[in-house]
TORKOL-4160 file (C-alpha; in steps of 0.2 Angstrom, whole numbers, padded with zeros to 4 digits, m for minus):
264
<pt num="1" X="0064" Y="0176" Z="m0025"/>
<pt num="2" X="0071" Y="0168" Z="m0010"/>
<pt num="3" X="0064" Y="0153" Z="m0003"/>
<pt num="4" X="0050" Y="0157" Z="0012"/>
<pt num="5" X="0044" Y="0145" Z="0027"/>
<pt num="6" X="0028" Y="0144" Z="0022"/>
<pt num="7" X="0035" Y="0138" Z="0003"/>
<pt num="8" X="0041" Y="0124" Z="0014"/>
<pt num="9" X="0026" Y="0121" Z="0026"/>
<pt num="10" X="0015" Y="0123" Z="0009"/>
<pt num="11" X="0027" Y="0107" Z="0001"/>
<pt num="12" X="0025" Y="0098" Z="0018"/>
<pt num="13" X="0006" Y="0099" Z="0019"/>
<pt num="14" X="0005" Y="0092" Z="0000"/>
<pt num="15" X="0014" Y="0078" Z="0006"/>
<pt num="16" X="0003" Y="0074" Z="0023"/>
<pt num="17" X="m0012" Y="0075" Z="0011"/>
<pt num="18" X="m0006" Y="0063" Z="0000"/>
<pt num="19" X="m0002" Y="0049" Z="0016"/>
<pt num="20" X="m0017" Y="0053" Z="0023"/>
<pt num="21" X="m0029" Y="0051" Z="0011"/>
<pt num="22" X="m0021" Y="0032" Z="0011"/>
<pt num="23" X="m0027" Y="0032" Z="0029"/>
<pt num="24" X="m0045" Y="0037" Z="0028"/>
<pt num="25" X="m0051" Y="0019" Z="0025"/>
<pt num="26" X="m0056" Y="0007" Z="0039"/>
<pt num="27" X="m0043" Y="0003" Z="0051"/>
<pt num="28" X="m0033" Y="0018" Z="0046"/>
<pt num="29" X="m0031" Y="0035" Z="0056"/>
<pt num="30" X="m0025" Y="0054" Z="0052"/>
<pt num="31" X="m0019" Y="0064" Z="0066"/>
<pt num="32" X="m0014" Y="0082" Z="0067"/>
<pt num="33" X="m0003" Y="0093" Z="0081"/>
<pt num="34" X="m0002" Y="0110" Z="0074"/>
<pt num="35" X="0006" Y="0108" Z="0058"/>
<pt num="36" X="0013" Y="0090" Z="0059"/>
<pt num="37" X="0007" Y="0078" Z="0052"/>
<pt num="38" X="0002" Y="0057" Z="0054"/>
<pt num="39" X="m0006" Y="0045" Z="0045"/>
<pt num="40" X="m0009" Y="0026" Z="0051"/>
<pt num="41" X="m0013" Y="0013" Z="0034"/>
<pt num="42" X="m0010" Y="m0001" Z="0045"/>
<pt num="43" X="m0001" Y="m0009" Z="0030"/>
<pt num="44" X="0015" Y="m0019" Z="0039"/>
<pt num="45" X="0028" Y="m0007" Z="0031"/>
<pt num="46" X="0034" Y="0007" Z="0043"/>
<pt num="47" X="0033" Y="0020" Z="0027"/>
<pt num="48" X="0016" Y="0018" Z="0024"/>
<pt num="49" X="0012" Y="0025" Z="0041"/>
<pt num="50" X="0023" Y="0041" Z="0042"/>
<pt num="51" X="0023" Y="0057" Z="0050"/>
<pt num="52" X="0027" Y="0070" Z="0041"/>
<pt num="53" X="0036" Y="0084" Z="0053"/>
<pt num="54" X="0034" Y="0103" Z="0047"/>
<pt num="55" X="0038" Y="0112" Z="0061"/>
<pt num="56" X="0043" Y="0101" Z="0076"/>
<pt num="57" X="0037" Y="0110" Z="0091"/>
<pt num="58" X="0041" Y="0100" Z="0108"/>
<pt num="59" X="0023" Y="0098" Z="0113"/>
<pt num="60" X="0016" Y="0094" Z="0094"/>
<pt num="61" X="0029" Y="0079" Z="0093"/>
<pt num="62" X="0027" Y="0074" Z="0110"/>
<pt num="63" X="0008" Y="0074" Z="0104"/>
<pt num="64" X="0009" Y="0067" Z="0088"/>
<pt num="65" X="0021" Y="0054" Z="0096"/>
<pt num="66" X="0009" Y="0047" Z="0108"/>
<pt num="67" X="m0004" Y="0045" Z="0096"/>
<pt num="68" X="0007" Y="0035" Z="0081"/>
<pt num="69" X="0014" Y="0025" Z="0094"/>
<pt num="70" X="m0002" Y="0019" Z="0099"/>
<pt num="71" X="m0012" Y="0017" Z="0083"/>
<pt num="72" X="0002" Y="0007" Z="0077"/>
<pt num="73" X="0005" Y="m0004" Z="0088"/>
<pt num="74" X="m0012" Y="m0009" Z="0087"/>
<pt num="75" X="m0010" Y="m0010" Z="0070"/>
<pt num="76" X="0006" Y="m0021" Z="0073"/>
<pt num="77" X="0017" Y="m0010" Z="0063"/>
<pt num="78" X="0028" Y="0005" Z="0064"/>
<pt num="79" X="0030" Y="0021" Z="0059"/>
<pt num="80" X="0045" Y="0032" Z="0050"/>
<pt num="81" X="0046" Y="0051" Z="0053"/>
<pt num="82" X="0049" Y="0061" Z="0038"/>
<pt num="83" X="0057" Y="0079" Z="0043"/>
<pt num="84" X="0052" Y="0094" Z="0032"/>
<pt num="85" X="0064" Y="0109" Z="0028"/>
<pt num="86" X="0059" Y="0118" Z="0043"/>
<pt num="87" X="0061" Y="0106" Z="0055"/>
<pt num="88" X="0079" Y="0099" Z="0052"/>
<pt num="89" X="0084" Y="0106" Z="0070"/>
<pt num="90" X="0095" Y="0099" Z="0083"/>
<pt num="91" X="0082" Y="0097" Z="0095"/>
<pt num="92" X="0071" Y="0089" Z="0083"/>
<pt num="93" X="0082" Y="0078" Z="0077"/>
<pt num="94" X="0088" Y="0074" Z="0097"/>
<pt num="95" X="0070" Y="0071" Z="0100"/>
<pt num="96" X="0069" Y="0058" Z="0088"/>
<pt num="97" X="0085" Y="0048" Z="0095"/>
<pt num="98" X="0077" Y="0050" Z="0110"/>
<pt num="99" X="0061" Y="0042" Z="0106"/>
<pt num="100" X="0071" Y="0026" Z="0099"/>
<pt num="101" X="0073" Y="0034" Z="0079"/>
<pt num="102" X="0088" Y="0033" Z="0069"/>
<pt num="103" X="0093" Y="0044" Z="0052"/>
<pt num="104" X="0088" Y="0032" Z="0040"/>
<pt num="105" X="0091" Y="0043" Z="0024"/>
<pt num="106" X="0084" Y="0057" Z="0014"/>
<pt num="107" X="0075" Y="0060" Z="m0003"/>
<pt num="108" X="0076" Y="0076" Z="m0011"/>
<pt num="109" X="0063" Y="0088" Z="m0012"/>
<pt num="110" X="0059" Y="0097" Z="m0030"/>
<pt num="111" X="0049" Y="0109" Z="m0037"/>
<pt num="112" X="0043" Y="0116" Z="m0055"/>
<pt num="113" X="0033" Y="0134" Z="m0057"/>
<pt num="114" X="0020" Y="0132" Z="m0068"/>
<pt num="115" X="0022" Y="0144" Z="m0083"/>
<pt num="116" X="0022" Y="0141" Z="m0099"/>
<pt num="117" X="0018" Y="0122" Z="m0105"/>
<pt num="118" X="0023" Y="0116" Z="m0120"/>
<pt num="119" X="0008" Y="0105" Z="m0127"/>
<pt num="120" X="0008" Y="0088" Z="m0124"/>
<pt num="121" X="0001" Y="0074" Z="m0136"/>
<pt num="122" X="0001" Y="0053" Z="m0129"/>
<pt num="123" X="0012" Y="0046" Z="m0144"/>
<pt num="124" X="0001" Y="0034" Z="m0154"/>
<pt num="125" X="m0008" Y="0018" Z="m0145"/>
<pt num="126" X="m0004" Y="0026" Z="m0127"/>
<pt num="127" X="m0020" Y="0033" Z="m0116"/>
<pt num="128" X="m0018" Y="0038" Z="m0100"/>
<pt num="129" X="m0036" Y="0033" Z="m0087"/>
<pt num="130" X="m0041" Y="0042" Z="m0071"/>
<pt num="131" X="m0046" Y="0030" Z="m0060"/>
<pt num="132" X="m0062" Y="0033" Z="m0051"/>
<pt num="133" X="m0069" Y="0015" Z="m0049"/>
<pt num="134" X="m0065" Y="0005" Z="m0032"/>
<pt num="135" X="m0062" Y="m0008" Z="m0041"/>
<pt num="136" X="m0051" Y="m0002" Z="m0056"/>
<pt num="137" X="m0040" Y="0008" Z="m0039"/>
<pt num="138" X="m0039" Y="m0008" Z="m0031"/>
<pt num="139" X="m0034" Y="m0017" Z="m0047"/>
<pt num="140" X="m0020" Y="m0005" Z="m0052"/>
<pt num="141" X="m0014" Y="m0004" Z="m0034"/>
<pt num="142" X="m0009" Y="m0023" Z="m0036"/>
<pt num="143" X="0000" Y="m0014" Z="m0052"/>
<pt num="144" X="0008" Y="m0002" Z="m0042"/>
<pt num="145" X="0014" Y="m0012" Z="m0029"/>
<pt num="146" X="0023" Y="m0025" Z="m0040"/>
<pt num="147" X="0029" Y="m0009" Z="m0051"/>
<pt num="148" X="0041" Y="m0005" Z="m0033"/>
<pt num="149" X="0044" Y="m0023" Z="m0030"/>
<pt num="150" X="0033" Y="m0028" Z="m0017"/>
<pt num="151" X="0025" Y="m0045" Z="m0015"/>
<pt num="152" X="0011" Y="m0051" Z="m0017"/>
<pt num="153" X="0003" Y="m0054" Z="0002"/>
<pt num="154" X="0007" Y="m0033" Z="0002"/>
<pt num="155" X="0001" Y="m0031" Z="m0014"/>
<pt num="156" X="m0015" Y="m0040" Z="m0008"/>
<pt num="157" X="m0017" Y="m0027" Z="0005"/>
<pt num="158" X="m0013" Y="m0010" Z="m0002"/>
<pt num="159" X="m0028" Y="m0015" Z="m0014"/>
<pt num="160" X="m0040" Y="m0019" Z="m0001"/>
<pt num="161" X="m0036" Y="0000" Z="0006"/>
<pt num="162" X="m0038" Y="0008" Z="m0011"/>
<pt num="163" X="m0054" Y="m0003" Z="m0013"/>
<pt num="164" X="m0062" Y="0005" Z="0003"/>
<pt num="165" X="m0057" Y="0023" Z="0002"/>
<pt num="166" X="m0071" Y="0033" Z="0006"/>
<pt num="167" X="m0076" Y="0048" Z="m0007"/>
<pt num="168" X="m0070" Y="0060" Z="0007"/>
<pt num="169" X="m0053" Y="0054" Z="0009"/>
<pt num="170" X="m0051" Y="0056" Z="m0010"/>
<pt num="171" X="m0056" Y="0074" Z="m0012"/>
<pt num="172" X="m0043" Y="0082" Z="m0022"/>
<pt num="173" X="m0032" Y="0069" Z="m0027"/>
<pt num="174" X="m0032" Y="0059" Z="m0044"/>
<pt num="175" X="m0024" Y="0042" Z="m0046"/>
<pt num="176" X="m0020" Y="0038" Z="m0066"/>
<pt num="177" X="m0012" Y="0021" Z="m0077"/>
<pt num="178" X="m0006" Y="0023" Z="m0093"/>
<pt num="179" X="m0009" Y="0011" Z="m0105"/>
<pt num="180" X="0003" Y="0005" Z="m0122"/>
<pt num="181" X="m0009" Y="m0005" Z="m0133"/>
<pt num="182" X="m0018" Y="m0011" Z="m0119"/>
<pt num="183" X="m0003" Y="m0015" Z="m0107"/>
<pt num="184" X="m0002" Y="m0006" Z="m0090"/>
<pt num="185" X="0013" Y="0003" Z="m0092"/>
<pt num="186" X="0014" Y="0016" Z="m0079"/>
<pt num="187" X="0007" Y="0025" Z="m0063"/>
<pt num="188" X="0004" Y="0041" Z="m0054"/>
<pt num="189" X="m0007" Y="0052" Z="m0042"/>
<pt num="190" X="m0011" Y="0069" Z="m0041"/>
<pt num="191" X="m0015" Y="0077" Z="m0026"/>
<pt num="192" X="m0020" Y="0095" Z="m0024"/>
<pt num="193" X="m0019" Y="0107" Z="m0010"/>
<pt num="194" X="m0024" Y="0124" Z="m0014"/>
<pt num="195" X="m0012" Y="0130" Z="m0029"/>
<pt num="196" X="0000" Y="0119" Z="m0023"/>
<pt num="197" X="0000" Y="0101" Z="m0034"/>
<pt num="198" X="0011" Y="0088" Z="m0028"/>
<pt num="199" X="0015" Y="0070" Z="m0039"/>
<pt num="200" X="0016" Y="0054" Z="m0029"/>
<pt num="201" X="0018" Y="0035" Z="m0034"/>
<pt num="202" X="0024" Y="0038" Z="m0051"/>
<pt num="203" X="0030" Y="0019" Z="m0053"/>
<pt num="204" X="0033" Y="0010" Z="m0070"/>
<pt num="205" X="0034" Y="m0009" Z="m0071"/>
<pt num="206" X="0052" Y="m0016" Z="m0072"/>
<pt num="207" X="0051" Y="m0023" Z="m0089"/>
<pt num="208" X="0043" Y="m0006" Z="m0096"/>
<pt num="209" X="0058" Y="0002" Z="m0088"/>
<pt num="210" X="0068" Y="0014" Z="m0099"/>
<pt num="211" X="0055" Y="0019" Z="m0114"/>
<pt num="212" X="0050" Y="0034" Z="m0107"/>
<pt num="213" X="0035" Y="0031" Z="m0097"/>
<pt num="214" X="0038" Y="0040" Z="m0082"/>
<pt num="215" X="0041" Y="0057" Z="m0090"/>
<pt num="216" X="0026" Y="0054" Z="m0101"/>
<pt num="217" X="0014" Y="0052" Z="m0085"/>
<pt num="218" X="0024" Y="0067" Z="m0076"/>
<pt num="219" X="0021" Y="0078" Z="m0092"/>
<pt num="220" X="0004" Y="0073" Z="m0089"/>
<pt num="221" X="0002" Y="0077" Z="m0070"/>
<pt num="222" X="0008" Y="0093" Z="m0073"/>
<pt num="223" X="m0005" Y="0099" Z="m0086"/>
<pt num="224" X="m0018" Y="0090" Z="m0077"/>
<pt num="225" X="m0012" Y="0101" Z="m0063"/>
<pt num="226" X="m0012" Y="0117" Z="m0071"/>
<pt num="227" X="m0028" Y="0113" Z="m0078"/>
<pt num="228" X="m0034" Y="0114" Z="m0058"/>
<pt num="229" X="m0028" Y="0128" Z="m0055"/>
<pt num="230" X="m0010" Y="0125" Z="m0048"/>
<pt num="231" X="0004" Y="0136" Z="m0049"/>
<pt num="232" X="0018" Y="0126" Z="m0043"/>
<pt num="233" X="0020" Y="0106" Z="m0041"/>
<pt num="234" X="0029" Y="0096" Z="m0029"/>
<pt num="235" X="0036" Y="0080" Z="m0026"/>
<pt num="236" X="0051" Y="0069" Z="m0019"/>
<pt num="237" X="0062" Y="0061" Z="m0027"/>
<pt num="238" X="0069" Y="0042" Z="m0029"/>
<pt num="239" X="0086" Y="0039" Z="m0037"/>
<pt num="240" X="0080" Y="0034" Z="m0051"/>
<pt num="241" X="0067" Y="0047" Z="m0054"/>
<pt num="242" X="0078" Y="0060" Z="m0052"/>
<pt num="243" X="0088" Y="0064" Z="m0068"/>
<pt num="244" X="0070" Y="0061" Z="m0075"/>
<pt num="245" X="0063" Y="0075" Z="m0066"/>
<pt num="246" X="0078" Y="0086" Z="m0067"/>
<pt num="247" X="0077" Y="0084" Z="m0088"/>
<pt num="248" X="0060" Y="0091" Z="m0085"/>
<pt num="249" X="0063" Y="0106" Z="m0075"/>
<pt num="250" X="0061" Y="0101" Z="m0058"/>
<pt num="251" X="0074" Y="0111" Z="m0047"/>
<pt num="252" X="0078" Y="0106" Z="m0030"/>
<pt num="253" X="0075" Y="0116" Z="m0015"/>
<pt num="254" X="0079" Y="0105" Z="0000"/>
<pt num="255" X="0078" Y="0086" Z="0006"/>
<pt num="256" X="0065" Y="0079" Z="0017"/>
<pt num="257" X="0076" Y="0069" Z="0030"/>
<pt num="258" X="0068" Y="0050" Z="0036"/>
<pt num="259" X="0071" Y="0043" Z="0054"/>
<pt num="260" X="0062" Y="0026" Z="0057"/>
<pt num="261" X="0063" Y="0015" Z="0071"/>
<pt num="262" X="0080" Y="0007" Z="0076"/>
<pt num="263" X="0073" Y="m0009" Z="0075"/>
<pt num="264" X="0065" Y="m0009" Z="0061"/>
C-alpha cells in the first residue's frame, strides 16, 4: 500500500510526544501551531529543544518560530528543527535559511508492521525494568547520558529533568534498562500515540557495545508495544543503530532532515 501523508504526520506526532514529554518538567515548555511541533528542556544542547516540522505552513513556522526563539533564549540555549516527510519543501527549507538555520544532516526514518512476533525470551541472567520511580529515571538518565557520550555536568542535568517529570507528561511512554547480572547494560523508551508506537533513546554503554544488547531491548519494545495495542512502530535511526534495525525488519520510508542554528 503506497505511503499516505497522514503515515507521515502519524510518524511525526510520535516523535513530538516523545520531545515533549522531556519538556513537561519545571522550566521546560511544549508548543503547538497546527501540526508542528516544539519542545523547550532548557538543557544547553540545541537538540534537546527541537521542533519537529510536519507540515510547514508559513503562519505555523512563523508562530512556532517566535515562541522557540523566546523560550530558548531565556533558557540560554538553542533549538534545531527537525523536518518531517511532508515538509521537505523549498519554501520550508527557504524559511529556515532565512531565519538563520542551516542543513545540518538527516537520520533516517523506519518503520516495522506489527504482525506476527516471534516469542522472545531474555537469555539467562538478563531482566529488563520499567522504570516508574523518580529516582530510578533519574539514576538511569546519568546512565543514558554517558551511554551517548555526554559529560557529566549534562549528565547531572538531564537527571534532574527525568527526576521532576510530572505524571502527566509521562502518560503513554515507558522508559526501560536492562540489566546482565546486575550490570546496566542498555536503555530504551517507549512511547505511544494511538496505534502508533515509536522507540527513542535506545543507547548501550560503550564497553557493553557489540554483544547484542541493543536488539535485545528493541525486541523488547516491540512486544511491549504490541502488547498496547500498536500496530505499527517507529523510530529514527543513528549510524550505528541502523544495520541493527534493518536485521530486525525495520524498512525505511523517508529521512527526517535537521537544520540548527548557523552558529551553533
Amino acid at each position: 500500500m503506497p505511503r499516505s501523508e497522514q503515515d507521515n504526520r502519524s510518524h511525526d506526532a510520535n516523535l513530538a510526544r516523545f520531545w515533549s514529554a522531556l519538556a513537561t518538567g519545571a522550566g521546560g515548555h511544549v508548543f503547538a501551531q497546527g501540526a508542528d511541533r516544539g519542545a523547550v528542556t532548557g538543557l544547553p544542547l540545541s537538540l534537546f529543544n527541537p521542533a519537529i516540522i510536519s507540515t510547514g505552513q508559513a503562519q505555523d513556522l512563523a508562530a512556532l518560530h517566535r515562541q522557540m526563539d523566546e523560550a530558548t533564549k531565556a533558557a540560554g540555549t538553542k533549538s534545531v528543527w527537525w523536518l518531517g516527510i511532508n515538509a521537505q519543501r523549498r519554501a520550508v527549507t527557504d524559511a529556515l535559511l532565512d531565519l538563520g538555520y542551516i542543513a545540518a544532516g538527516s537520520l533516517p526514518a523506519m518503520e516495522y508492521t506489527l504482525g506476527n512476533l516471534a516469542p522472545s525470551t531474555l537469555p539467562a541472567g538478563m531482566s529488563i525494568l520499567t522504570l516508574t520511580d523518580a529516582d530510578d529515571r533519574s539514576a538511569a538518565g546519568v546512565g543514558l547520558c554517558r551511554a551517548y557520550g555526554f559529560d557529566d555536568k549534562f549528565a547531572d542535568a538531564y537527571s534532574k529533568i527525568e527526576r521532576g517529570l510530572p505524571p502527566e507528561g509521562l502518560a503513554g511512554t515507558e522508559r526501560y534498562v536492562m540489566m546482565h547480572d546486575g550490570t546496566a547494560v542498555s536503555y530504551a523508551t517507549l512511547v505511544m500515540t494511538g496505534e502508533i508506537a515509536g522507540i527513542y533513546a535506545v543507547a548501550t554503554p560503550q564497553k557493553a557495545r557489540g554483544r547484542g544488547y541493543g536488539r535485545v531491548i528493541t525486541e523488547y519494545c516491540m512486544h511491549r508495544a504490541q502488547t498496547l495495542g500498536a500496530r505499527r512502530i517507529v523510530l529514527q535511526a543513528s549510524e550505528m543503530g541502523l544495520p541493527v534495525y534493518e536485521r530486525i525488519g525495520f524498512v525505511t520510508v523517508g529521512e527526517y532532515l535537521w537544520y540548527a542554528p548557523e552558529d551553533d
